[in-house]
Structure formats: C-alpha cells, structure tokens
C-alpha positions as CSV (number, residue, x, y, z in Angstrom):
1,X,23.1,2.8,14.6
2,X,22.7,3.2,10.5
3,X,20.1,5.4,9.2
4,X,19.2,5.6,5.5
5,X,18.3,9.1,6.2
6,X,20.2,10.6,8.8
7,X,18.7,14.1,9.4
8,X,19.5,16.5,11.9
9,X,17.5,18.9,12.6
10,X,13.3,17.9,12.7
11,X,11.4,18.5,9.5
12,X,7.8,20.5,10.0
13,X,5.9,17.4,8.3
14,X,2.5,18.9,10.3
15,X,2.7,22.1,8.6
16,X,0.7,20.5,5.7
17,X,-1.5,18.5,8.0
18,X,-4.6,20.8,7.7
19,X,-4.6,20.5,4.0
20,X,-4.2,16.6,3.7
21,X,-6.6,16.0,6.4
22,X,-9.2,18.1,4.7
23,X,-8.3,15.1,1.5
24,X,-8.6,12.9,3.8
25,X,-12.1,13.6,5.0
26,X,-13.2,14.3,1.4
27,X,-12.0,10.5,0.6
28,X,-13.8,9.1,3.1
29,X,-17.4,11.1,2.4
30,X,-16.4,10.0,-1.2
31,X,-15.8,6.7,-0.3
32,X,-19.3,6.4,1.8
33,X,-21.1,8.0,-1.4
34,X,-19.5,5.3,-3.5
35,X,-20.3,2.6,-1.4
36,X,-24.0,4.2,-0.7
37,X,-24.6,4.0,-4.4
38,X,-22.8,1.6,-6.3
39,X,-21.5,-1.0,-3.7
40,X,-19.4,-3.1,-3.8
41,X,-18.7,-5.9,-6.4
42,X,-19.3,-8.8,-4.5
43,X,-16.9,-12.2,-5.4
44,X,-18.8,-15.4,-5.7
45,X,-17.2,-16.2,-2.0
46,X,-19.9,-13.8,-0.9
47,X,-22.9,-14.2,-3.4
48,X,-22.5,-17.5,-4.0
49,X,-22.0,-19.5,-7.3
50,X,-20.3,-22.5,-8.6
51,X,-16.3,-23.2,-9.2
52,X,-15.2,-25.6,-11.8
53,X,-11.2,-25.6,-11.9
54,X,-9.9,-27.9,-15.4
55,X,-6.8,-29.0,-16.8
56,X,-6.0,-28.7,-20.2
57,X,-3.3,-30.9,-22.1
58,X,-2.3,-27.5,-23.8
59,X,-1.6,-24.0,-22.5
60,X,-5.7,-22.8,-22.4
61,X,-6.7,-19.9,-24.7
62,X,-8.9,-17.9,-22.3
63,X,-10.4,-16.3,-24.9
64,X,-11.6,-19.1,-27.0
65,X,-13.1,-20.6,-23.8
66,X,-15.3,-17.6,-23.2
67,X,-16.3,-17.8,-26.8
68,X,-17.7,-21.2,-26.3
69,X,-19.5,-20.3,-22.8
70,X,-22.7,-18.6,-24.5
71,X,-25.4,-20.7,-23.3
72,X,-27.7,-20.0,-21.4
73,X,-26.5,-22.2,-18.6
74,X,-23.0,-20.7,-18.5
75,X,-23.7,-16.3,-19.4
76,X,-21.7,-14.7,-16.9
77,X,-18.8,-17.5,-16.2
78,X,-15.2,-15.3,-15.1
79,X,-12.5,-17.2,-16.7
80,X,-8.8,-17.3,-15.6
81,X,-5.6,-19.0,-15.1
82,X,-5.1,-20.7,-11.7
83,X,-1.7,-21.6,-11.2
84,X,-0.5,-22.2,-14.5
85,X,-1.1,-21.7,-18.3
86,X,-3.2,-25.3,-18.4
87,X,-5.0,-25.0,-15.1
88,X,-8.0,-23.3,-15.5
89,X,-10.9,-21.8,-13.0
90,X,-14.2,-21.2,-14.0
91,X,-16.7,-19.4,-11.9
92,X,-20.3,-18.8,-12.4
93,X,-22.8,-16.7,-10.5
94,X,-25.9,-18.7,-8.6
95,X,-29.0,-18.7,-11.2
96,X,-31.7,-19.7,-9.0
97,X,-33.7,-21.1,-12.6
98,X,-30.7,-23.4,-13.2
99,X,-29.2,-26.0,-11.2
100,X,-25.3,-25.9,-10.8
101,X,-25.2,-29.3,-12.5
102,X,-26.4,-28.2,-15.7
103,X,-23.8,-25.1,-14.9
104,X,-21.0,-27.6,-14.9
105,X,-22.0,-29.6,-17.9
106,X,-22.2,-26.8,-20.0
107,X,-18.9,-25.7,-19.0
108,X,-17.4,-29.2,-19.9
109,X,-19.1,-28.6,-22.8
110,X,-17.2,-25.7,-24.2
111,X,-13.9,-27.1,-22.9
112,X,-14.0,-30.4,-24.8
113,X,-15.0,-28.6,-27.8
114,X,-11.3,-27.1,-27.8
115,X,-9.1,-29.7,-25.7
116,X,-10.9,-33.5,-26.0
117,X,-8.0,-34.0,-23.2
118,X,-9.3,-31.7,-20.2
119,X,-9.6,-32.9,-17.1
120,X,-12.0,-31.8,-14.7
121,X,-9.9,-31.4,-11.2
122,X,-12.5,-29.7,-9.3
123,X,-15.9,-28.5,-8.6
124,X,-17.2,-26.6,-5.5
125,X,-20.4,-24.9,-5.0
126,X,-21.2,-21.9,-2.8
127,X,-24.8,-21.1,-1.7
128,X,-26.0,-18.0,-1.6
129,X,-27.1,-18.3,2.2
130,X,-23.2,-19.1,3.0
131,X,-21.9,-15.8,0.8
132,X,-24.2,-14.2,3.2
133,X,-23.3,-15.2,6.4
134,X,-19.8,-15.2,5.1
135,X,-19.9,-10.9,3.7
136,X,-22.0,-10.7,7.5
137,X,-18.9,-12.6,9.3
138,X,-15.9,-10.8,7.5
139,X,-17.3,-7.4,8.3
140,X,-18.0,-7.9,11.7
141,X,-14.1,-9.3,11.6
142,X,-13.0,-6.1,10.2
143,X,-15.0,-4.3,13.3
144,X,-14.2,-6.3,16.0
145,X,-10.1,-5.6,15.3
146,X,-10.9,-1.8,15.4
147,X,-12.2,-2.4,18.7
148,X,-9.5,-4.4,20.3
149,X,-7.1,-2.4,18.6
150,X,-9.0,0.5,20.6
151,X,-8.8,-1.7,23.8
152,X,-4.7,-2.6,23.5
153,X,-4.1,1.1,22.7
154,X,-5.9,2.8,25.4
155,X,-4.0,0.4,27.4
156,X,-0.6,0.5,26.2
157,X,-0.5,4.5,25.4
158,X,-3.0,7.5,26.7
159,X,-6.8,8.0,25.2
160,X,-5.9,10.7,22.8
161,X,-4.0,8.4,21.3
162,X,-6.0,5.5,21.1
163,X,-8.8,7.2,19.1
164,X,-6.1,9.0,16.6
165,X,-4.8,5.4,16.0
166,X,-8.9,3.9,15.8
167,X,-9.5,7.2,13.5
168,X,-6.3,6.2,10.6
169,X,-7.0,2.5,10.8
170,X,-10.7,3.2,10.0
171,X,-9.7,6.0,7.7
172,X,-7.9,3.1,5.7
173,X,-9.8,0.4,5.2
174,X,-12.5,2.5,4.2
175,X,-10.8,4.5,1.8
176,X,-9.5,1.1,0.4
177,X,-13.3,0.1,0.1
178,X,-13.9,3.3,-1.7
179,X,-11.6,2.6,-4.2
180,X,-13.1,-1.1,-4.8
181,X,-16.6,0.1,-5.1
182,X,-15.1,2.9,-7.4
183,X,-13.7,0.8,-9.7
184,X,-16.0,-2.5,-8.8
185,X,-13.0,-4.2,-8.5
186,X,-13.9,-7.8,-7.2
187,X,-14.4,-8.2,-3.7
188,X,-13.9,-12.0,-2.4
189,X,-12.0,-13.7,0.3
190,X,-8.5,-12.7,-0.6
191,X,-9.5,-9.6,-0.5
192,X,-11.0,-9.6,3.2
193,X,-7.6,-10.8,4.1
194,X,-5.7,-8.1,2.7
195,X,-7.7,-5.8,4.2
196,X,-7.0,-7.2,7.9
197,X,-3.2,-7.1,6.5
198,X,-3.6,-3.7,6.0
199,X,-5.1,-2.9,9.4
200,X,-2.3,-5.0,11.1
201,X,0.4,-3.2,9.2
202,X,-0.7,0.5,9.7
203,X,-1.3,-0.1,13.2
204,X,2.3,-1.2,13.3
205,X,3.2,1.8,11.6
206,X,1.3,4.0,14.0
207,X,2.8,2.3,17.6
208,X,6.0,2.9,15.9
209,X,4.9,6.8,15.9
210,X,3.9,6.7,19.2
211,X,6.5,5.1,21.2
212,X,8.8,8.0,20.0
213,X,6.1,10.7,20.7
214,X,6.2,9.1,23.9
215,X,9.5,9.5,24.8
216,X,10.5,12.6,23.2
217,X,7.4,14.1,25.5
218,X,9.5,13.0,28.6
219,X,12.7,13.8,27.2
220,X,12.2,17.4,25.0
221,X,11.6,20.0,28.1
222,X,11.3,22.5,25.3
223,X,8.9,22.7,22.4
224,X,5.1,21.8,22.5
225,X,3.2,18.9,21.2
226,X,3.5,19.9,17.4
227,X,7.3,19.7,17.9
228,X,7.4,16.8,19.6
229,X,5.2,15.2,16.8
230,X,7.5,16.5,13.7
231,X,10.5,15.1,15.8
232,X,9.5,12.0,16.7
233,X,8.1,11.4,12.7
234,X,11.4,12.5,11.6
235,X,13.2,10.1,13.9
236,X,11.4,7.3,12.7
237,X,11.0,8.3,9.0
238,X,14.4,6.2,8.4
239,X,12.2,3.0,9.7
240,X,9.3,3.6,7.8
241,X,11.0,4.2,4.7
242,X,13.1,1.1,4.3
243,X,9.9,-1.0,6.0
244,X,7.5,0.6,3.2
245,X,9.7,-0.3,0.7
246,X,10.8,-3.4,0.9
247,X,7.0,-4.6,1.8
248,X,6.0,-2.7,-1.8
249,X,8.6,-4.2,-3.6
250,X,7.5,-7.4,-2.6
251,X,3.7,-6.8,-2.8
252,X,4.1,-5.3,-6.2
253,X,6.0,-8.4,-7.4
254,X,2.5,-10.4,-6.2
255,X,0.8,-7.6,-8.0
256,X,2.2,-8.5,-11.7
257,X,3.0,-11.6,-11.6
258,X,1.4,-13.3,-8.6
259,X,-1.6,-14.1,-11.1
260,X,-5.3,-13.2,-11.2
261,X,-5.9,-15.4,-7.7
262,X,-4.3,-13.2,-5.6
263,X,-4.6,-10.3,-7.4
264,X,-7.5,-8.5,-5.4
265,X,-5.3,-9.1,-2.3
266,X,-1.6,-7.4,-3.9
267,X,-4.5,-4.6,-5.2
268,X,-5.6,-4.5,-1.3
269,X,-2.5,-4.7,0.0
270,X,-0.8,-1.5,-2.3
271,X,-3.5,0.5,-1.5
272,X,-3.4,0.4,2.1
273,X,0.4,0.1,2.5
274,X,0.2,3.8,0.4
275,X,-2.4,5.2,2.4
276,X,-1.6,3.7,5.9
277,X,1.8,5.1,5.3
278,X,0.3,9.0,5.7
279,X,-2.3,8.4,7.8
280,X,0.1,7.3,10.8
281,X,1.2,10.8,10.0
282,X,-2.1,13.1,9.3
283,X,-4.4,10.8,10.5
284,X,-3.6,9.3,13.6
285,X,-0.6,12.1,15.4
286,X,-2.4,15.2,13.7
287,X,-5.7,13.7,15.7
288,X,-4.2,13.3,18.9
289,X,-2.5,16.8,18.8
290,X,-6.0,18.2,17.8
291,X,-7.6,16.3,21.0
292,X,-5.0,18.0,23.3
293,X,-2.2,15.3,23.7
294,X,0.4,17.2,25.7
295,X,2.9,15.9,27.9
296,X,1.4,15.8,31.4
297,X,-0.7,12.9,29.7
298,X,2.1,11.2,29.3
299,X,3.7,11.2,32.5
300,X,3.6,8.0,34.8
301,X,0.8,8.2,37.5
302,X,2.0,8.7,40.9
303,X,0.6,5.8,43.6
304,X,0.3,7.2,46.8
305,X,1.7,5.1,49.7
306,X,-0.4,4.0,52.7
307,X,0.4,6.0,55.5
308,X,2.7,8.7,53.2
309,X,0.0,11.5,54.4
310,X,1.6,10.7,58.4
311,X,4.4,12.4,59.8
312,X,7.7,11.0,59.7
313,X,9.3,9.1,63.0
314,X,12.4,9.6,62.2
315,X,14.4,12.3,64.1
C-alpha cells in the first residue's frame, strides 16, 4: 500500500508531550479568561437585528455606502458584498428606540443617493428574543455532541479512551472560542457550523489514532503503552498528513476568496483543523496513557459458558 511517508522505525512523538500539554492547558485557562472578560462578539443571528440585502446596477463601493449610513437610524450597519460585486448585505444591530422600518428606509436612503437603480432583494428581521434562544440552542448543540461522542466512544473503544477523545474535542472548540473572543471576531451561524465541523473532523482524526493503538496493543508483545502510542501515531502519520492537507488547501481557498459570508466559517474551520490535528496527538493519546491505558484493557472480555465450571463427560 503507498505511503507519502514511509518510515521505518517509530518516531518518539510523546517525548514532547509534557511540554505541549502544559500549552495546551495555558490556552484553554487563557481562553476561559478571554471569554470571562471580553466575550464573545455576538453576530446579529444571535443578538438580533435587521438584514437588508440590495442590488446595485454597478459594482457597489462599500466605502461610499458607509459614508452615506450616518444617521441616526442606520450608526452601526456592517456592510459587505454577498455574492458578487453588485449584491450587497446590510446589517444593523436591534435599537430598541427605533423601529426596523425606519432602519430600512434609511438604508434605501443612502443607496439611492449613489445608484438611483438599486434594487431592494431582501429584508429579514431578527428579534432579539430569537438570537437568544438561538446562542442558548447552538451551545447546548455544541454540548450535547461531546456527550454522545462520549457515549459512542466508551462503546466502541475502552473508558481511558473515551475521556482522552471528550478531553481534545473539548480542548478544541474552546481554544477556537478563545481565539474569537480574542480577536472579537464575529460570531454568527456560520460560525456555529464550523465549529460542529471541527468537532466531527478531530474526532475523526482521533478514532483513526485509536484503532491503531488498538491493535498494535494486541499485536506488539514488547514495548509499553508509550511505545505503542508513538507507533501507532507514526503508522498513521501518512493518513493524517495527506487528509490535513488537502482539507486546508481546500478550506484556505474558502478562506480568501470564499467572501466575507463564509468567512467566519473557513476562520473556524483553519483553526480547528490546526489544532485538532495535535490534540489527537497530546491531547487525547497522551491523556489516555496518563489515565493508565495498557493493554489488558484492551483485550476482548472472556464469557464464561454455562455449565464450563462442571467436569467433563468425556472419557
């Protein structure tokens, strides 16, 4: 079978897996900190607001629109392209002293004032009570995977396992949070998405991992668990590598020219792919060698016959 990287003999990836985990934890307490005192930047799919999407007869000069948005009515409007260089989408936050009609007109406003043409295509509003119950669903979304992930886990391989793979998939979505609030990059929808992307992808990344350390427990009679581990990771190290990189080249492409719509999801998506990569390594197997993961766990239980305690009747 072909093998980017064919190498022989196993490479001691775990010897710097004190060292990275200690990162690791200093992330995440970062990342809390972050979120404990700036928050996150909330999109208007979670604080609510009103979208106006036009169509101008001419490619739109984003920054002579916002020039013309100064009133009162519209302080605050996000302006990009959707789509193309004539589609337009205009969002504004919820002011609970002006009604989203007079939002809307006072967006039309500015827009004739530069294309008599435009067309209005669109206009949606979002309440603040349905951003609410919306940021309330998507994080109990986000926590109800970690737990059937848990669930199918504990299942499929042995405990120690389970809660190395529960421990990396939480340590990345959470550093990924981190990194939003620390930059208040917006947080909307697309966003959510990418980060249940993530949490699909690095748990793929993980089983991967684990069906090797699996086997290599049953098959190595020599070496202990650390062993096993760097083995098994340099096994599958061809796999990752070619799987990592053709999913960034493809996500970076969405990054730079997939447009401002989906941008919050490549951003999601590259940070998670980076970090979800490692953490299947010092997250996740270093965890599982640190709770005692040896290879008696891993041997098939043994189902005692009825009657197997009698003696035999044969002669």
């Amino acid at each position: 079978m072909f093998q980017l990287f064919a190498v022989k003999d196993a490479v001691d990836f775990l010897r710097h897996a004190k060292p990275i985990s200690i990162m690791s934890m200093i992330l995440v307490i970062a990342s809390f900190v972050s979120l404990g005192t700036q928050g996150i930047n909330w999109g208007l799919d979670f604080t609510g607001g009103t979208v106006v999407e036009l169509e101008f007869s001419k490619p739109a000069d984003l920054s002579q629109l916002r020039g013309t948005l100064t009133s009162v009515e519209a302080q605050g409007a996000v302006v990009q392209n959707f789509g193309s260089s004539h589609d337009v989408l205009v969002r504004l936050p919820v002011k609970l002293d002006i009604k989203s009609d007079l939002q809307v007109k006072a967006i039309m406003d500015g827009a004739l004032s530069l294309d008599a043409d435009v067309i209005q295509k669109r206009v949606e509003f979002v309440g603040p009570q349905v951003g609410k119950q919306l940021a309330e669903q998507g994080g109990l979304a986000v926590i109800v995977a970690l737990i059937c992930i848990l669930i199918y886990v504990s299942f499929r391989f042995e405990w120690r396992l389970a809660m190395g793979s529960v421990a990396a998939l939480a340590h990345d979505v959470i550093v990924t949070l981190g990194v939003f609030s620390v930059l208040q990059l917006e947080f909307d929808l697309t966003v959510l998405a990418g980060l249940l992307t993530v949490i699909g992808y690095s748990l793929n990344d993980t089983i991967v991992v684990y069906d090797r350390i699996r086997e290599n427990f049953l098959k190595m009679r020599k070496g202990g668990p650390i062993e096993v581990v760097n083995t098994s990771i340099t096994q599958t190290m061809s796999r990752t590598v070619i799987t990592t990189g053709t999913t960034l080249v493809v996500v970076a492409a969405l990054f730079i020219k997939g447009g401002s719509m989906i941008h919050g999801f490549a951003t999601a998506l590259l940070l998670g792919i980076f970090v979800g990569t490692y953490s299947s390594i010092y997250v996740a197997s270093y965890l599982a060698i640190k709770l005692g993961i040896c290879r008696e766990h891993m041997l098939p239980v043994e189902i005692e016959k009825e009657g197997a305690d009698q003696p035999s009747m044969m002669p």
